[in-house]
C-alpha positions as CSV (number, residue, x, y, z in Angstrom):
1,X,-3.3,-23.6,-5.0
2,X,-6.4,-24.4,-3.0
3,X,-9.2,-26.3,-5.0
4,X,-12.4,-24.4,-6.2
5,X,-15.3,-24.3,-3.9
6,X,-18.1,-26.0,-5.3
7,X,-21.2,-23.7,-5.1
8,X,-24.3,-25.0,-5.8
9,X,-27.4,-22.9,-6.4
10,X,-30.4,-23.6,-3.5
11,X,-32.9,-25.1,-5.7
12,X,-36.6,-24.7,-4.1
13,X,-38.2,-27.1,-7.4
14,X,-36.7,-28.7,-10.2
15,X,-38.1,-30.7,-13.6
16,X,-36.1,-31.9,-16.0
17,X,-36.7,-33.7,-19.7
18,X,-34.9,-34.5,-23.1
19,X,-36.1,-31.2,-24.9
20,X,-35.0,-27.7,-24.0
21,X,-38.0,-25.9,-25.0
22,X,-40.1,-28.8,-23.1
23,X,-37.6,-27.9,-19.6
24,X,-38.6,-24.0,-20.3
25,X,-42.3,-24.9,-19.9
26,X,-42.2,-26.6,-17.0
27,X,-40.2,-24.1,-15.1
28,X,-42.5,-21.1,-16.3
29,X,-44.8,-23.2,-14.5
30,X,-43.5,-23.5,-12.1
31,X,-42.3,-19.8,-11.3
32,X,-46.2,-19.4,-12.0
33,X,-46.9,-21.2,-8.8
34,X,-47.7,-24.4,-10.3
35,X,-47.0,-27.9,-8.6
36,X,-45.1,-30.4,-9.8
37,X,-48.3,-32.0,-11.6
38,X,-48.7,-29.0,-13.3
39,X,-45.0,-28.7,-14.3
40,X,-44.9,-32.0,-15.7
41,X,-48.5,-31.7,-18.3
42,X,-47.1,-28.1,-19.4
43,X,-43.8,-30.2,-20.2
44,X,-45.3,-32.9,-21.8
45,X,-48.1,-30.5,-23.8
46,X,-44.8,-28.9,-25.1
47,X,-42.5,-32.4,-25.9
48,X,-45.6,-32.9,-28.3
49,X,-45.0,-30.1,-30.4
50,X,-41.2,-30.2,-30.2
51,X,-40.7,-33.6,-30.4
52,X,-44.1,-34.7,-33.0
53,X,-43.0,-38.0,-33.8
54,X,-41.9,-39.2,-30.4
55,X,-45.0,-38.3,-28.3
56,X,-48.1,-36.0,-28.2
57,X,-51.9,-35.4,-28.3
58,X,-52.2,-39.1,-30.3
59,X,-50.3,-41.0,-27.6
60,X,-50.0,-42.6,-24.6
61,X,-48.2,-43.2,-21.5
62,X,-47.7,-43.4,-17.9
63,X,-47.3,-41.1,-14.8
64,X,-46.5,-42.0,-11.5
65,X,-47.3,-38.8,-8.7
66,X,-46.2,-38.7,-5.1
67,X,-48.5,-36.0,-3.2
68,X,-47.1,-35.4,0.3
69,X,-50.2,-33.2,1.2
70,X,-52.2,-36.5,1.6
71,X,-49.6,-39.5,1.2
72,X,-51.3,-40.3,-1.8
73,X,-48.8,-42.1,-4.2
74,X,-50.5,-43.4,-7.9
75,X,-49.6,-44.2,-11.1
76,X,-51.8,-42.8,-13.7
77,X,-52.6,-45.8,-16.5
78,X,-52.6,-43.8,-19.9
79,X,-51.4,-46.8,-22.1
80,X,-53.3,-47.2,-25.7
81,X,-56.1,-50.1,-25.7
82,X,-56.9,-52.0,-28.8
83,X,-59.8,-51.1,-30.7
84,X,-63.0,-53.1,-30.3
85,X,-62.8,-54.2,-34.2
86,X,-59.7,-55.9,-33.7
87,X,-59.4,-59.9,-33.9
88,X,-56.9,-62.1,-32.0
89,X,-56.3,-64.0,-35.3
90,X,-56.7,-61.0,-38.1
91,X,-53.5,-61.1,-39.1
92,X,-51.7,-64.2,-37.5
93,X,-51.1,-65.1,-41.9
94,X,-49.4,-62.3,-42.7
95,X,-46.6,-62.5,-39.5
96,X,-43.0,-62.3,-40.5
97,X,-40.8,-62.4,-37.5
98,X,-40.3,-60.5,-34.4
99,X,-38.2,-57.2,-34.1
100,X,-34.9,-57.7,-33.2
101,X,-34.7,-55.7,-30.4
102,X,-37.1,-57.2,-29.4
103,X,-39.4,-53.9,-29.8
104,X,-42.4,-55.0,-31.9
105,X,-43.4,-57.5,-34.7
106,X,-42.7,-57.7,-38.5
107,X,-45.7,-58.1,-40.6
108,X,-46.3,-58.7,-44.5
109,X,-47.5,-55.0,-45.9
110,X,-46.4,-53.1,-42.1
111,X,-50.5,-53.0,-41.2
112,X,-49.4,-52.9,-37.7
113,X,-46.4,-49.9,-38.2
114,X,-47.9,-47.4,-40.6
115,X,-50.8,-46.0,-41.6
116,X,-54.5,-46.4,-40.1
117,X,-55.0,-49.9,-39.2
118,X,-51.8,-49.1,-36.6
119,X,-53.6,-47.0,-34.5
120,X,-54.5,-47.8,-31.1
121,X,-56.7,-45.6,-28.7
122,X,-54.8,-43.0,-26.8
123,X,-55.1,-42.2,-23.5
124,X,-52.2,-39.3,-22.8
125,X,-55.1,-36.9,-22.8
126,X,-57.0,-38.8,-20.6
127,X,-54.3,-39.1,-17.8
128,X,-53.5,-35.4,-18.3
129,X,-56.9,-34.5,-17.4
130,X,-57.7,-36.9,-14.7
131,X,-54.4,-36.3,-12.6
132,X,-54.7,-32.4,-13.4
133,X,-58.2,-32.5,-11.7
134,X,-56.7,-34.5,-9.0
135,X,-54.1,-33.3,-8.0
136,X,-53.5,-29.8,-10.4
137,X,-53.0,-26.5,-8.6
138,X,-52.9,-23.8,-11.9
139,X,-55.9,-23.3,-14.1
140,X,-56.1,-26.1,-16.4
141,X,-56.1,-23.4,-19.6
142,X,-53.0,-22.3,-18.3
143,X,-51.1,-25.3,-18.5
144,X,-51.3,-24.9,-22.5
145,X,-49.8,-21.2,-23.2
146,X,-46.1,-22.6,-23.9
147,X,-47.1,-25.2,-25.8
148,X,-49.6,-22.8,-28.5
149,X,-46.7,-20.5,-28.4
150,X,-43.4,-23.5,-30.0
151,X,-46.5,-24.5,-31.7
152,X,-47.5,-20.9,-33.4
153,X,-43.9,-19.4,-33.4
154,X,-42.5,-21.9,-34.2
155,X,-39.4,-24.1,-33.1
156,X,-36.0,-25.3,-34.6
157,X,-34.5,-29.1,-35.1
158,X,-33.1,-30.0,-32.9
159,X,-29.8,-32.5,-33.2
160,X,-31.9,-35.4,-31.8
161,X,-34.9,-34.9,-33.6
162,X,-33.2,-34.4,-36.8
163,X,-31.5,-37.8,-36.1
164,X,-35.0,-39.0,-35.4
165,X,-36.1,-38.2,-38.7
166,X,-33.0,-39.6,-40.9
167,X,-33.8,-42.3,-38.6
168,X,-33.9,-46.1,-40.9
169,X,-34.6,-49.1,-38.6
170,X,-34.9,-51.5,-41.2
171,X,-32.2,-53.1,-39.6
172,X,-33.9,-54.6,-36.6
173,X,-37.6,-54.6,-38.4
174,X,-39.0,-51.4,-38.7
175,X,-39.6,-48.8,-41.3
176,X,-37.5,-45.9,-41.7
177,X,-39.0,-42.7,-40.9
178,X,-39.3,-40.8,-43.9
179,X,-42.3,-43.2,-44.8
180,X,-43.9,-41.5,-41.5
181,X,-43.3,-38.0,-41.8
182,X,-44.9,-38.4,-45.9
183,X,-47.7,-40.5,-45.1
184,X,-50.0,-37.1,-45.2
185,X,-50.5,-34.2,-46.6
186,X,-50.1,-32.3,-43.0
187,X,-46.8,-34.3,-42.3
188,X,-45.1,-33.9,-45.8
189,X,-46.1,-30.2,-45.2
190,X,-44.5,-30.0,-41.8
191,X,-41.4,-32.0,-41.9
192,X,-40.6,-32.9,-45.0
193,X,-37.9,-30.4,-47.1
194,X,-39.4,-29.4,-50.5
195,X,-36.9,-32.2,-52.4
196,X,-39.1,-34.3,-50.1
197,X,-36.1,-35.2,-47.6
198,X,-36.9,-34.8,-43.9
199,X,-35.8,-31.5,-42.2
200,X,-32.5,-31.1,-40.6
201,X,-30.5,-29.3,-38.5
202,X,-31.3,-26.1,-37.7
203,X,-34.9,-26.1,-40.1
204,X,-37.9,-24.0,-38.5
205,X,-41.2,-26.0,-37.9
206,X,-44.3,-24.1,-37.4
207,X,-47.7,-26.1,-36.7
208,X,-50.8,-23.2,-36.4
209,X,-53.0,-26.3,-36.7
210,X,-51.8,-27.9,-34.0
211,X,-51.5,-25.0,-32.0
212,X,-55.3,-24.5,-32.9
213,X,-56.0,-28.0,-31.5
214,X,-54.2,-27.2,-28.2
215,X,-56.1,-24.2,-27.6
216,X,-59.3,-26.0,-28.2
217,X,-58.5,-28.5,-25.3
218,X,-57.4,-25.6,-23.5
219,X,-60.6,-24.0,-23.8
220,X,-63.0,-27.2,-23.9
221,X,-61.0,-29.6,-21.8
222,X,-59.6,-33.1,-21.9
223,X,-62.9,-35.0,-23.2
224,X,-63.1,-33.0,-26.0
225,X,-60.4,-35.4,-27.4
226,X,-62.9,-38.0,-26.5
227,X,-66.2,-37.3,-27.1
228,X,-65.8,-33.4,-29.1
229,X,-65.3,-32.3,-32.3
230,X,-61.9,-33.2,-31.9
231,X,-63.0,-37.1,-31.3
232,X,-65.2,-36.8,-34.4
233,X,-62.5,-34.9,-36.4
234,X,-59.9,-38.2,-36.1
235,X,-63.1,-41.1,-36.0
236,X,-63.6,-39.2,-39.8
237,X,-60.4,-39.8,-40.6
238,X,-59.5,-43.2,-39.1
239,X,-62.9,-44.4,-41.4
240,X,-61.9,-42.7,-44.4
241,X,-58.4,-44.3,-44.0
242,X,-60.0,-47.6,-43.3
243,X,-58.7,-48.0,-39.5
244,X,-59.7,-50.1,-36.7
245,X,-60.1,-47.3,-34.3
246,X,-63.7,-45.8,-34.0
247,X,-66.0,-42.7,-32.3
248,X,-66.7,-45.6,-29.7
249,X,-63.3,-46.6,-28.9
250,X,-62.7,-43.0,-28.3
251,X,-65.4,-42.0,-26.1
252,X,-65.1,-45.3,-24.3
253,X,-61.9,-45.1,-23.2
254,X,-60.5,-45.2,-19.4
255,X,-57.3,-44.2,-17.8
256,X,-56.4,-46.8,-14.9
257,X,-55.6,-45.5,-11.7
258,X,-53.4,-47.9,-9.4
259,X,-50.9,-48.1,-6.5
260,X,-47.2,-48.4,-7.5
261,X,-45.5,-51.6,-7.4
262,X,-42.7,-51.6,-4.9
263,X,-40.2,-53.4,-3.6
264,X,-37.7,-52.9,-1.0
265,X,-33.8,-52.9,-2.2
266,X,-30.9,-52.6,0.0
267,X,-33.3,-50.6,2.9
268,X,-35.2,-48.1,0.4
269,X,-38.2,-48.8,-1.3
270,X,-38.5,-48.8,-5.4
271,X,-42.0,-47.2,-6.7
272,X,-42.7,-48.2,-10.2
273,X,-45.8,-48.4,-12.4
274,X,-47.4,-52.1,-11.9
275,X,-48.2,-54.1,-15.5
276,X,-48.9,-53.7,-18.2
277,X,-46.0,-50.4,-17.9
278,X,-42.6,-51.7,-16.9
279,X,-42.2,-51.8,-13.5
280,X,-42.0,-55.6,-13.3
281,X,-38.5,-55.9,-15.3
282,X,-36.8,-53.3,-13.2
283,X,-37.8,-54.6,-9.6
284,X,-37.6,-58.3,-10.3
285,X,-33.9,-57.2,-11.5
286,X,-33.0,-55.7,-8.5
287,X,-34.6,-58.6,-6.6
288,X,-31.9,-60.8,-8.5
289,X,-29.0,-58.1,-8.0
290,X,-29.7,-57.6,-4.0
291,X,-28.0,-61.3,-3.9
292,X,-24.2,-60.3,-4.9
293,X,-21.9,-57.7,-3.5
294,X,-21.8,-55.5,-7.1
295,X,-19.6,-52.4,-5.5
296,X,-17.0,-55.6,-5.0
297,X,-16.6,-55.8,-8.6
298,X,-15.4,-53.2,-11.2
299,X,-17.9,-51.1,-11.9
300,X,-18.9,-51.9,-15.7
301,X,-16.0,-54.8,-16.0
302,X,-16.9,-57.8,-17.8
303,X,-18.1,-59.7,-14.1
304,X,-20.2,-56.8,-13.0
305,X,-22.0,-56.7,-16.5
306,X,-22.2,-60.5,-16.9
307,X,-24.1,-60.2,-13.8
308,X,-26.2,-57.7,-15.1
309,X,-27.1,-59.2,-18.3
310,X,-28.0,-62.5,-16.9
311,X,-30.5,-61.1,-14.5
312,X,-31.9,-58.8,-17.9
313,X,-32.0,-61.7,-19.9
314,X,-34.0,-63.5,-17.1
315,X,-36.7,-60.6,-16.4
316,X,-36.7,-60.4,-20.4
317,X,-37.9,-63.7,-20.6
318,X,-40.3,-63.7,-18.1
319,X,-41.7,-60.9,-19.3
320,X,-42.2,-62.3,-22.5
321,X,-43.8,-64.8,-21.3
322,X,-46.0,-63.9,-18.1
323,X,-46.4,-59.9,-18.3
324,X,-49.8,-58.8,-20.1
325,X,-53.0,-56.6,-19.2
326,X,-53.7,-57.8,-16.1
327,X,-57.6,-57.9,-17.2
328,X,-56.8,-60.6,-19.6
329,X,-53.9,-62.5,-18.2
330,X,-52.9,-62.5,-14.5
331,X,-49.3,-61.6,-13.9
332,X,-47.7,-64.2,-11.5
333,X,-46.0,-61.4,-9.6
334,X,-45.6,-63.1,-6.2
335,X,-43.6,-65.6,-7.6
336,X,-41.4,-63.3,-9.8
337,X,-41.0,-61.2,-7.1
338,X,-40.2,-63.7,-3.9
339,X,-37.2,-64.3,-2.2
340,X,-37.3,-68.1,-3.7
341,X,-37.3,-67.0,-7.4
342,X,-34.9,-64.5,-6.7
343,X,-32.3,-67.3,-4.8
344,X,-32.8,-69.5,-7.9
345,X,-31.9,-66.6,-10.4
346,X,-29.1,-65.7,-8.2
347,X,-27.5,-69.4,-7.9
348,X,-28.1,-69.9,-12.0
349,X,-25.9,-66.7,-12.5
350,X,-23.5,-67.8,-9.8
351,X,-22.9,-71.2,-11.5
352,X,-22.5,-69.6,-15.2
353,X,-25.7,-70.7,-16.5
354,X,-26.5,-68.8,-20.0
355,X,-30.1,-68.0,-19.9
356,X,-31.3,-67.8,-24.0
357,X,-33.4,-65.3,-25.0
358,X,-34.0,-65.6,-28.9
359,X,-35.7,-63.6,-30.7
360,X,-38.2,-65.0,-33.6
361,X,-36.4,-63.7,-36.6
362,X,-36.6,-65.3,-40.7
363,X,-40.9,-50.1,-26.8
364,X,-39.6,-48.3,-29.5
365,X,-37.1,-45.5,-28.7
366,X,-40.1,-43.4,-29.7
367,X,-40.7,-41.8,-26.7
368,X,-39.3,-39.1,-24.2
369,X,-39.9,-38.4,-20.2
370,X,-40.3,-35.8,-17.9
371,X,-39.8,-35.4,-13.8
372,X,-40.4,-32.9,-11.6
373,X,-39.7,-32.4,-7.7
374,X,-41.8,-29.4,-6.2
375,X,-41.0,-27.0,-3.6
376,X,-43.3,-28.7,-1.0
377,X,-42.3,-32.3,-1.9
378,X,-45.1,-33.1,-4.5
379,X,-43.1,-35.3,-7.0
380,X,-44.3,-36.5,-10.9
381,X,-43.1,-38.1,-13.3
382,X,-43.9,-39.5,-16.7
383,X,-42.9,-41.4,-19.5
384,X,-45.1,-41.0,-23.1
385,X,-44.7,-42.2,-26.4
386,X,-46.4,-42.1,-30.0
387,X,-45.1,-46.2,-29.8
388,X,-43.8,-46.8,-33.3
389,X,-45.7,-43.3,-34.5
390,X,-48.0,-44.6,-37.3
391,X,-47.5,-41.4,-39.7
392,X,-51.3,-40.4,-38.9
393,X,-51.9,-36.8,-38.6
394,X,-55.7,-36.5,-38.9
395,X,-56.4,-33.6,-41.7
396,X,-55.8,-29.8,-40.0
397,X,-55.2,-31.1,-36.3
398,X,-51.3,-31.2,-36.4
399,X,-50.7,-34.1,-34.3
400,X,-49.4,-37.5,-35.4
401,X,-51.4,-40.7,-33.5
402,X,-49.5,-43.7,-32.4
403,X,-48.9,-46.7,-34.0
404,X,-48.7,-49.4,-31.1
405,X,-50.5,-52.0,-32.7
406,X,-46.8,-52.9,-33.6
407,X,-46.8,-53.8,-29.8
408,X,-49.3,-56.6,-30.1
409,X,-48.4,-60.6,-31.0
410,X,-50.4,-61.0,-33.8
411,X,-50.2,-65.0,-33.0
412,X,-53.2,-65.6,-30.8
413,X,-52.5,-67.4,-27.3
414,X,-49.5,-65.2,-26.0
415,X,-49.6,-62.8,-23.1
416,X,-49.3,-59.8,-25.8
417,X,-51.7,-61.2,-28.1
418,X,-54.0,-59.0,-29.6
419,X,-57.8,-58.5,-28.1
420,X,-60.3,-55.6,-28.1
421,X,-59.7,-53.1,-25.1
422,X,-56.3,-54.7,-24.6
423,X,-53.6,-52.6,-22.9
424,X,-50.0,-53.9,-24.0
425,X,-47.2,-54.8,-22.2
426,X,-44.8,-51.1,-22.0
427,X,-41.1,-50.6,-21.3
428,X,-42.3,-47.2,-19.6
429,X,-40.9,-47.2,-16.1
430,X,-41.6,-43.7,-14.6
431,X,-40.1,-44.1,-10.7
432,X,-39.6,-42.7,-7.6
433,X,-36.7,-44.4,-5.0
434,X,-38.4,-43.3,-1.0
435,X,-36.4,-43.5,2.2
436,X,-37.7,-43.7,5.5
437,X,-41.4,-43.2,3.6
438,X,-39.8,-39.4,1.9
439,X,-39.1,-39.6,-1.9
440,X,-35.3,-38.9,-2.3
441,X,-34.8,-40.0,-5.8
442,X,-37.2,-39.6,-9.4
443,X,-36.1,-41.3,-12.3
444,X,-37.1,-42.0,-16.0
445,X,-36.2,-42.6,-19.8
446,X,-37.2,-43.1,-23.3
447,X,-36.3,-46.3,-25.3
448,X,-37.9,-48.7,-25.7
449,X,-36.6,-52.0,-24.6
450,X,-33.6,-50.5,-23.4
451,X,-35.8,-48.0,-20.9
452,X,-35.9,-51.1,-18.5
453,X,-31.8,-52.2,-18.5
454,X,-31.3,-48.1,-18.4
455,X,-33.5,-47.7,-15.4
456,X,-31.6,-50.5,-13.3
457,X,-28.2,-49.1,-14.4
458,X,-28.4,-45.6,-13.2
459,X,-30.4,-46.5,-10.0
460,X,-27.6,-48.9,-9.3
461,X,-25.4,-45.7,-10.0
462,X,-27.0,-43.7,-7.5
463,X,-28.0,-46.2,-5.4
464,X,-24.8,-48.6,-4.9
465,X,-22.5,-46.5,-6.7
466,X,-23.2,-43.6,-4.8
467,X,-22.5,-41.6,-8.3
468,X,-24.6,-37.7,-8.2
469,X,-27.8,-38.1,-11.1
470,X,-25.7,-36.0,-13.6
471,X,-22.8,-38.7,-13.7
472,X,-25.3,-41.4,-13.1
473,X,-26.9,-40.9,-16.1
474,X,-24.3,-40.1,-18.3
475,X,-22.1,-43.0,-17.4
476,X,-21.9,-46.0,-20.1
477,X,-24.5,-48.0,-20.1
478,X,-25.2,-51.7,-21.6
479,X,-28.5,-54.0,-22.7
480,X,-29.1,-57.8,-23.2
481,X,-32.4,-57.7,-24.7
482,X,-31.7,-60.5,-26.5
483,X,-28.6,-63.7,-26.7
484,X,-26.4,-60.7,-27.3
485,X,-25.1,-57.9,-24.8
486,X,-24.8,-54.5,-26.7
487,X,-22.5,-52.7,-25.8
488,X,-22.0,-48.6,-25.5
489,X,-18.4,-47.6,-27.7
490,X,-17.5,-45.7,-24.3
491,X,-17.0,-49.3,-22.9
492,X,-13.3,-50.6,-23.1
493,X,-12.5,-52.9,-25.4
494,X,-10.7,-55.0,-23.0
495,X,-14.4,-55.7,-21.0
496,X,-15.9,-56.7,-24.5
497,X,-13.0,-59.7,-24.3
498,X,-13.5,-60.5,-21.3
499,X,-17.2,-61.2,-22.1
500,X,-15.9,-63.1,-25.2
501,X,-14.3,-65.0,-23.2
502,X,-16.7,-66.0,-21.2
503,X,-18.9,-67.2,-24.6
504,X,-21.0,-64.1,-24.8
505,X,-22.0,-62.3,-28.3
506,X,-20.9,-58.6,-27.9
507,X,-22.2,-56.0,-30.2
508,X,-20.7,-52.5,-29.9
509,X,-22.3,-49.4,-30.5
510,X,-20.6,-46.4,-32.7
511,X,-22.7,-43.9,-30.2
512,X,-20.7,-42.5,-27.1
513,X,-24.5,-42.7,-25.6
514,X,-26.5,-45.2,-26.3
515,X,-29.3,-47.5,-25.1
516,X,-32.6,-45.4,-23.6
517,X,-31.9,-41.9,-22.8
518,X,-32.4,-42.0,-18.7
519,X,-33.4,-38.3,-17.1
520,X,-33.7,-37.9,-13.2
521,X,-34.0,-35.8,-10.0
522,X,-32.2,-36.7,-6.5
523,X,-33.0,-34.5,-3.4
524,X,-31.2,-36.1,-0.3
525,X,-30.8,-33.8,2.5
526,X,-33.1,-31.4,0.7
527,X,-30.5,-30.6,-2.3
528,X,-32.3,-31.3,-5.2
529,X,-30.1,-32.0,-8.4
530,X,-30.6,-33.1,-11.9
531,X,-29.1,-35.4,-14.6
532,X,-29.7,-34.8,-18.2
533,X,-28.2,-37.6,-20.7
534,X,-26.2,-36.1,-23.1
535,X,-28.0,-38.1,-25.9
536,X,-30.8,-35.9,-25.8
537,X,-30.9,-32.2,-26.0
538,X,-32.1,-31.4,-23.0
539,X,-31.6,-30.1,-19.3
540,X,-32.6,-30.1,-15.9
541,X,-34.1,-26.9,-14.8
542,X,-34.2,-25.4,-11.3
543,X,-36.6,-23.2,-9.6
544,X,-34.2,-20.8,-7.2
């Protein structure tokens, strides 16, 4: 028998993203004769109704847009700044420990997890607009129809937003998240059972306020979340429930507009967002990983990840250290990123040398992602997140805000530490891979501190590996975010002795797919194809 002929569909656009209903959006977008921009805010208006605890109106992020109409390639700043009536020392008594995923900060009473005082001032809104009026091709109103509709209609749980909501990380620091959902009124109402258990599998969710708020920003635009009644509507609230954020804070606040940070690696050139997003972890990785022959190696054996995790452990720990708003603490990205450093990193992991990186004990997998290749070449993508949400929804508005003051080092005199208009160091890595000056290769992911180890893993997959997106991003993946290398359950059990062996601390994960949930877009030789993990519900969707 002759083997089946492999026919592939002649894709003229593509998005993709974790949520089915947000994958819809953008294509009808799309088929509308929107660009990829467009795609990508419909998509993202949409992963805040569907998914209201990982992102949305309250949040923040970061998009990174290739326009190949003028060669114009910028990342879009979105992250949350600390309000103005924060204080570098205001709660350095009440710190417990860090997170041990190195994801955030434990304090006495969770001020900096849930409820007002963990609110920090969004700027997802911001970007939309901005980048829409940039670079945006549909009316701006009609950006925002399927969005109003899941939001009106309604939608169904999902399996990983109903795993989001039994969701308990007091494990590794955080609360669970049934203290989130029944912080309000709004949220008990919306995603709470009436025995006061979260919804599950297969529940309906309907959200007319929230569908009433998207059709006001429809109508009024983006600075109506900053200086309209919508503004007033969550300043009211945020003084009632004795927060730091303010009216001022809102109409005060700026999106950042910057040119990637790249890097070259093995003859194409990595685009990622500069600090405070992610960028710096992932390129100074791949610095360190250009310096050994990995396709020698067994692809996820215990050499190849030892490898691996060294150079994580080493980015992790400068990060830590160094990587900060750039307005408050200069990033020392020359050195991190020359050929010296790199050498030095390279000849520590080649002699065995364990780099620590503890945790103080005794980005929050919070968040989703959305790219998006157009027909003539346009290419966006995003990552945005609610942080570690703060159970906020602002009375009748439907939308939960952020709670990334958990990002912040409540001891003063570290790169994180907290300080008014402060932008916080973010896993969010949005990128786009070029060759010879054409992008060939979008790529992003939520999770937190894993989004970074995730990232390097499947571009090494496409890139080395020569793997298609689909398998790249499906195949097991690893994480040493801390002295220990998690491990995915899909990895044999043989590899996790070898790295015994060699002294390390393995912990295994029960889930087939863990560790950041990566989502991406390749389109060499003009095929454009998309890779969905299987962790998250949804697809990649193609324009024919």
């Amino acid at each position: 028998m002759t083997r089946p002929t492999r026919r592939r569909p002649a894709y003229k656009a593509m998005i993709v993203a974790p949520q089915p209903e947000a994958s819809e959006a953008g294509l009808m977008a799309l088929e509308a004769g929107g660009n990829a921009l467009d795609a990508v805010i419909a998509c993202a208006l949409t992963q805040g109704v569907v998914d209201p605890a990982m992102c949305g109106l309250g949040g923040l992020g970061s998009l990174q847009i290739f326009d190949p109409g003028s060669g114009r390639n910028l990342v879009f700043d979105g992250l949350s700044t600390c309000p103005a009536a924060a204080t570098p020392d205001m709660w350095q008594g009440i710190f417990e420990r860090e997170c041990s995923d190195g994801y955030g900060y434990v304090l006495a009473g969770n001020v900096n997890e849930l409820g007002h005082t963990a609110v920090t001032t969004p700027g997802i809104v911001r970007v939309f607009g901005e980048a829409h009026h940039a670079f945006g091709r549909l009316p701006w109103a009609e950006l925002f129809g399927p969005a109003v509709g899941f939001a009106e209609e309604g939608w169904i749980i999902r399996p990983h937003v109903a795993s989001m909501f039994a969701l308990n990380e007091v494990g590794v620091g955080r609360l669970p998240y049934i203290r989130k959902l029944a912080l309000t009124p709004d949220g008990r109402q919306l995603y709470l059972r009436p025995d006061g258990t979260p919804k599950k599998l297969g529940d309906g969710v309907r959200n007319p306020d929230l569908a009433g708020t998207l059709r006001g920003l429809a109508r009024d635009g983006a600075e109506s979340f900053y200086t309209g009644e919508i503004a007033r509507r969550i300043a009211d609230d945020m003084a009632q429930g004795g927060g730091l954020m303010t009216l001022s804070d809102l109409a005060g606040y700026k999106t950042q507009r910057k040119a990637p940070l790249t890097i070259d690696y093995r003859g194409r050139t990595i685009a990622t967002p500069p600090p405070p997003a992610g960028g710096i972890y992932v390129a100074q990785i791949l610095r360190v990983l250009e310096r050994f022959d990995l396709t020698a190696l067994d692809h996820n054996g215990a050499d190849y990840i030892a490898i691996l995790a060294e150079a994580m452990k080493i980015a992790g720990g400068d990060k830590d250290r160094f990587i900060g708003d750039p307005d408050f603490v200069a990033p020392p990205l020359d050195r991190l990123l020359s050929d010296a450093y790199a050498d030095t990193c390279a000849t520590r992991i080649r002699g065995g040398v364990k780099t620590p990186l503890a945790r103080v004990t005794g980005d929050s997998k919070h968040t989703t992602t959305v790219s998006c290749i157009d027909a003539d070449g346009m290419v966006a993508t995003l990552t945005h997140t609610n942080g570690v949400p703060s159970g906020v929804i602002p009375p009748g508005l439907g939308f939960m805000l952020n709670g990334a003051m958990n990002w912040y080092d409540p001891r003063p005199g570290h790169a994180g530490s907290i300080a008014p208009g402060k932008r916080r160091f973010s896993s969010m890595t949005p990128t786009i891979v070029f060759e010879d000056g054409k992008p060939v290769f979008t790529l992003g992911a939520p999770g937190g501190a894993w989004i970074g180890p995730a990232i390097v893993q499947v571009l090494l997959n496409v890139l080395d590996w020569g793997m298609p997106i689909a398998e790249a991003v499906s195949a097991p993946r690893f994480s040493a975010t801390s002295d220990a290398i998690d491990i995915s359950n899909r990895i044999p059990r043989s590899v996790q002795k070898g790295l015994e062996a060699r002294g390390y601390a393995v912990q295994r994960s029960p889930l087939s797919y863990p560790f950041a949930a990566p989502h991406g877009i390749t389109c060499w030789d003009g095929v454009l194809e998309g890779g969905a993990d299987p962790q998250r519900d949804g697809y990649a969707a193609g324009l024919v």
